[in-house]
FILOMI-587623 format. One record per residue: x, y, z of N, C-alpha, C in turn; residue in three letters; chain; residue number from 1. Coordinates in pm, whole numbers. Example, Ala and Ser with C-alpha at 12.3 -4.5 7.8 and 13.67 -1.06 7.14 Angstrom:
FILOMI-587623
<<1319,-569,780>,<1230,-450,780>,<1320,-330,780>,"Ala","A",1>
<<1285,-225,708>,<1367,-106,714>,<1290,3,787>,"Ser","A",2>
This chain:
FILOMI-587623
<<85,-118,0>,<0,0,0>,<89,124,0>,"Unk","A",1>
<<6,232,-32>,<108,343,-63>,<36,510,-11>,"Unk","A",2>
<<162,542,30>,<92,668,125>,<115,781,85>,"Unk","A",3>
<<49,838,75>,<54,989,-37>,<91,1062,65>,"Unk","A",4>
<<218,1161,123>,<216,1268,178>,<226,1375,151>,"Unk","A",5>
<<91,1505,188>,<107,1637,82>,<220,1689,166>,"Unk","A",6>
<<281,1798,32>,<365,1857,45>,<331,1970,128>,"Unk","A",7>
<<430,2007,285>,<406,2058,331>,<409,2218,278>,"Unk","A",8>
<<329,2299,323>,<305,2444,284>,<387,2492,334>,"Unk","A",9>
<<459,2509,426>,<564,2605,491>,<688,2566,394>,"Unk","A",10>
<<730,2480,342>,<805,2451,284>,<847,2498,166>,"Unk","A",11>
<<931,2549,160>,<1019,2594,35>,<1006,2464,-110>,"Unk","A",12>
<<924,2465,-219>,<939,2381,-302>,<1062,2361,-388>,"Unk","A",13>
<<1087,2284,-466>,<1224,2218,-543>,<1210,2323,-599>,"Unk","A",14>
<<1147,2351,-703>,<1116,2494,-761>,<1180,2599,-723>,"Unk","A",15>
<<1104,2628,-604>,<1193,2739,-518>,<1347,2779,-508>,"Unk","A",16>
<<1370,2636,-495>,<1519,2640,-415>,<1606,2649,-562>,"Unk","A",17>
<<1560,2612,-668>,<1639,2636,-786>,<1633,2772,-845>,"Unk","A",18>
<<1542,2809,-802>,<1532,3007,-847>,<1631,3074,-701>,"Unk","A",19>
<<1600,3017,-600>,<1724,3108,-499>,<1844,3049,-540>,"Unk","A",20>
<<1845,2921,-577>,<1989,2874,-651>,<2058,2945,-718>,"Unk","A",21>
<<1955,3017,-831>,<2035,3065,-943>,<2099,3220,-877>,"Unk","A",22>
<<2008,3244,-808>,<2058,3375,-779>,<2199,3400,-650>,"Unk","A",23>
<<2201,3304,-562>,<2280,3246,-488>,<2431,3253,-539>,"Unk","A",24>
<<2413,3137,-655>,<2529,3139,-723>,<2588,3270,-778>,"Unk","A",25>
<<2513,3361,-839>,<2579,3477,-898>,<2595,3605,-760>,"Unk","A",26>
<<2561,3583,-673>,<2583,3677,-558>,<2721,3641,-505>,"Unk","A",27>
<<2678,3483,-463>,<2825,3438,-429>,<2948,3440,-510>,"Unk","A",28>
<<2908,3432,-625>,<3070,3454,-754>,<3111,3614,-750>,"Unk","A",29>
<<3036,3700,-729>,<3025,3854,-729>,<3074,3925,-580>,"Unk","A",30>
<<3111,3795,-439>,<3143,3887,-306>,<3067,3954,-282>,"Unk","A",31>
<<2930,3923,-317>,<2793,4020,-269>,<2749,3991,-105>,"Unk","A",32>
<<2747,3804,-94>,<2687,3740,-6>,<2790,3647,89>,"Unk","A",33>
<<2785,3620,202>,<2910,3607,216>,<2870,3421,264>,"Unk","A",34>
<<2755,3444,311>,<2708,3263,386>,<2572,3302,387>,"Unk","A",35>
<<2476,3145,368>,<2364,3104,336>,<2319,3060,422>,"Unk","A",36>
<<2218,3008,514>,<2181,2905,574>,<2006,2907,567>,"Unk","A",37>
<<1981,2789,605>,<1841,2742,588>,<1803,2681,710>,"Unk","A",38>
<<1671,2767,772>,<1643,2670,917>,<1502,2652,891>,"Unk","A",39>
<<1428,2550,944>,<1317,2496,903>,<1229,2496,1041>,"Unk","A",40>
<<1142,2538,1047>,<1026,2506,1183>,<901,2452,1129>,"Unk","A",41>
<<832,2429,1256>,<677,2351,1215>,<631,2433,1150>,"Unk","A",42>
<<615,2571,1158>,<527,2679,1091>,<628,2775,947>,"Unk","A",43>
<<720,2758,941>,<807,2823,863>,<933,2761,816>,"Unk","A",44>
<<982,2810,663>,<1101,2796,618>,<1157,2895,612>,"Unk","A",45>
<<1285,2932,636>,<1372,3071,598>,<1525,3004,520>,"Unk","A",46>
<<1562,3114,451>,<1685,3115,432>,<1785,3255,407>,"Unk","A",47>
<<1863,3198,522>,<1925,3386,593>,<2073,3422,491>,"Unk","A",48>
<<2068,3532,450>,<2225,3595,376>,<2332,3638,466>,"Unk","A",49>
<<2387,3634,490>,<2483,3695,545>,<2572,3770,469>,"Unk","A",50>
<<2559,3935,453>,<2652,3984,357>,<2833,3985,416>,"Unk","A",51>
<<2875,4043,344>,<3064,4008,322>,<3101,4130,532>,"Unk","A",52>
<<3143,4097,550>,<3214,4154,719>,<3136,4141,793>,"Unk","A",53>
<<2984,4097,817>,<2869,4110,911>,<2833,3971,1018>,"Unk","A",54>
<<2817,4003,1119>,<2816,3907,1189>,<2652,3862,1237>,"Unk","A",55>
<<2564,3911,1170>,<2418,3901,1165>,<2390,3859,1027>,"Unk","A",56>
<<2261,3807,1008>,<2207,3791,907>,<2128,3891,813>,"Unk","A",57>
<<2165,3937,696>,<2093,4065,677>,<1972,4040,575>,"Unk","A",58>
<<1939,3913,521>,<1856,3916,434>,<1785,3776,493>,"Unk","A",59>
<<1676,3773,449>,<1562,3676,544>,<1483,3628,422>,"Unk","A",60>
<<1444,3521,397>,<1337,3484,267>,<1276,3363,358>,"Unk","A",61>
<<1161,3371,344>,<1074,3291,408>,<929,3238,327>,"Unk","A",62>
<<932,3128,392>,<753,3110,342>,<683,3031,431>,"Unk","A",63>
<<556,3091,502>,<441,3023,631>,<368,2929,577>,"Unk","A",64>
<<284,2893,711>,<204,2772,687>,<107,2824,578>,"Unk","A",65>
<<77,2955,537>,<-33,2950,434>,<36,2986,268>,"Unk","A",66>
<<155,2965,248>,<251,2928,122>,<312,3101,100>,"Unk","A",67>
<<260,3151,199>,<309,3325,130>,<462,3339,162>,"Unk","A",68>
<<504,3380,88>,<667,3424,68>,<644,3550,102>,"Unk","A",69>
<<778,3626,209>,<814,3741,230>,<993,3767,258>,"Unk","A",70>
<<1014,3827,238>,<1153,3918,208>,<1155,4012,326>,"Unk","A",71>
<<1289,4012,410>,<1311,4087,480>,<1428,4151,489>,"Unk","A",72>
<<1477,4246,523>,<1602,4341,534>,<1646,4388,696>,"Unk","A",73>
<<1728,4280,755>,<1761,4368,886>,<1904,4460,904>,"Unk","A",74>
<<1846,4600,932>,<1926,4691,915>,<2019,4716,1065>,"Unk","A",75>
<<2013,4655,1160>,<2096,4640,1296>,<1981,4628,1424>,"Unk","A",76>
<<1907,4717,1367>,<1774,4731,1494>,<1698,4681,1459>,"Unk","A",77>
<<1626,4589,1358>,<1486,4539,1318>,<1514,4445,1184>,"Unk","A",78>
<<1392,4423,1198>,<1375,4302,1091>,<1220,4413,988>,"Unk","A",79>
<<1273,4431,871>,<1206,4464,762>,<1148,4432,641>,"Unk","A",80>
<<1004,4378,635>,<974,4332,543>,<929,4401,425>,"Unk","A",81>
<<1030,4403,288>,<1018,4470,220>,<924,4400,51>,"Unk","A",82>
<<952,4257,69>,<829,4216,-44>,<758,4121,14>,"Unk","A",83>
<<644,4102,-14>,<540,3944,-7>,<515,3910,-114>,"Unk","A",84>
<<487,3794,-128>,<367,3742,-254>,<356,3563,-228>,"Unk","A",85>
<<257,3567,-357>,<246,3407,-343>,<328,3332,-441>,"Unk","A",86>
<<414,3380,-510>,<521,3317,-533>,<634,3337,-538>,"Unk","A",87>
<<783,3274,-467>,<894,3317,-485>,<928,3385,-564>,"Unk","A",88>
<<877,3395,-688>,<945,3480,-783>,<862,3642,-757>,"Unk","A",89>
<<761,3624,-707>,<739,3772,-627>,<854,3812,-492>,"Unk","A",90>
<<888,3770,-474>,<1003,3822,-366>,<1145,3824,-431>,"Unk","A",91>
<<1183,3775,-530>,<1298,3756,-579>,<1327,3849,-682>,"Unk","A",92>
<<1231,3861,-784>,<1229,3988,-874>,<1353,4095,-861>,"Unk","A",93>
<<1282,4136,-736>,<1356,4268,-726>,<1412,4250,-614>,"Unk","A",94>
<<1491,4171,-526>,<1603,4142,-413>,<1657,4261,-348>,"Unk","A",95>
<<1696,4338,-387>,<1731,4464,-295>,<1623,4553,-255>,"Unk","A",96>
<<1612,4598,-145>,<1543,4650,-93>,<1550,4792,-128>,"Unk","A",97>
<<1362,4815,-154>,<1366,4982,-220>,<1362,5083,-119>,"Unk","A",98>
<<1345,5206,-162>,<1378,5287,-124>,<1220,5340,-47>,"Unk","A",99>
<<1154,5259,-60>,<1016,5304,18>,<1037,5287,178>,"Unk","A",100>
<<972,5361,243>,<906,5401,375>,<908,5213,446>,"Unk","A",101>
<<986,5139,536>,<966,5000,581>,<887,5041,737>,"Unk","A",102>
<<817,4936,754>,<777,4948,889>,<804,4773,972>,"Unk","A",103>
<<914,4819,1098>,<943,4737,1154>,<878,4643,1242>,"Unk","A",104>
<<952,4499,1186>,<851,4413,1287>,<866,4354,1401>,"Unk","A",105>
<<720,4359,1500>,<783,4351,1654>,<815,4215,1680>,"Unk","A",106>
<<802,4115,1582>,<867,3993,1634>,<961,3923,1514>,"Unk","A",107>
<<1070,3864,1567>,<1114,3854,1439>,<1102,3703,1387>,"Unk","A",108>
């Protein structure tokens, strides 16, 4: 017998991880990004940047239990979410954070 398990929603799909792939690779060949990591919870996936001298994580990509992707920017004091959408490639588009008005979030 055979057991179908759905794919969890918080989870980053294969999909996914080959579009942050691509971009990964050309950050990292360029000394943009300095280390990657990926931590996984019951309710969430992230995967944190670490740019080149920084001893924090400055870029945040995530996706919750209800499949929404968001983008964050922490600037020393906060965690800033600067895109959402419902698909990675809505948060990835445009990767650097614009120049609009962010409002910080109280939990991170």
């Amino acid at each position: 017998m055979c057991v179908i398990v759905p794919f969890a929603r918080q989870r980053f799909t294969p999909t996914d991880l080959v579009a942050w792939k691509s971009i990964l690779i050309d950050r990292r060949r360029r000394g943009l990004w300095q280390k990657v990591e990926r931590t996984t919870s019951p309710d969430r996936d992230w995967l944190l940047v670490w740019l080149p001298g920084l001893q924090e994580p400055t870029l945040r990509l995530e996706r919750d239990l209800h499949g929404t992707y968001r983008l964050y920017f922490y600037d020393g004091k906060g965690w800033f979410q600067f895109r959402k959408g419902d698909n990675i490639i809505d948060c990835l588009a445009h990767i650097e954070p614009g120049e609009r008005v962010r409002q910080p979030l109280r939990s991170a």
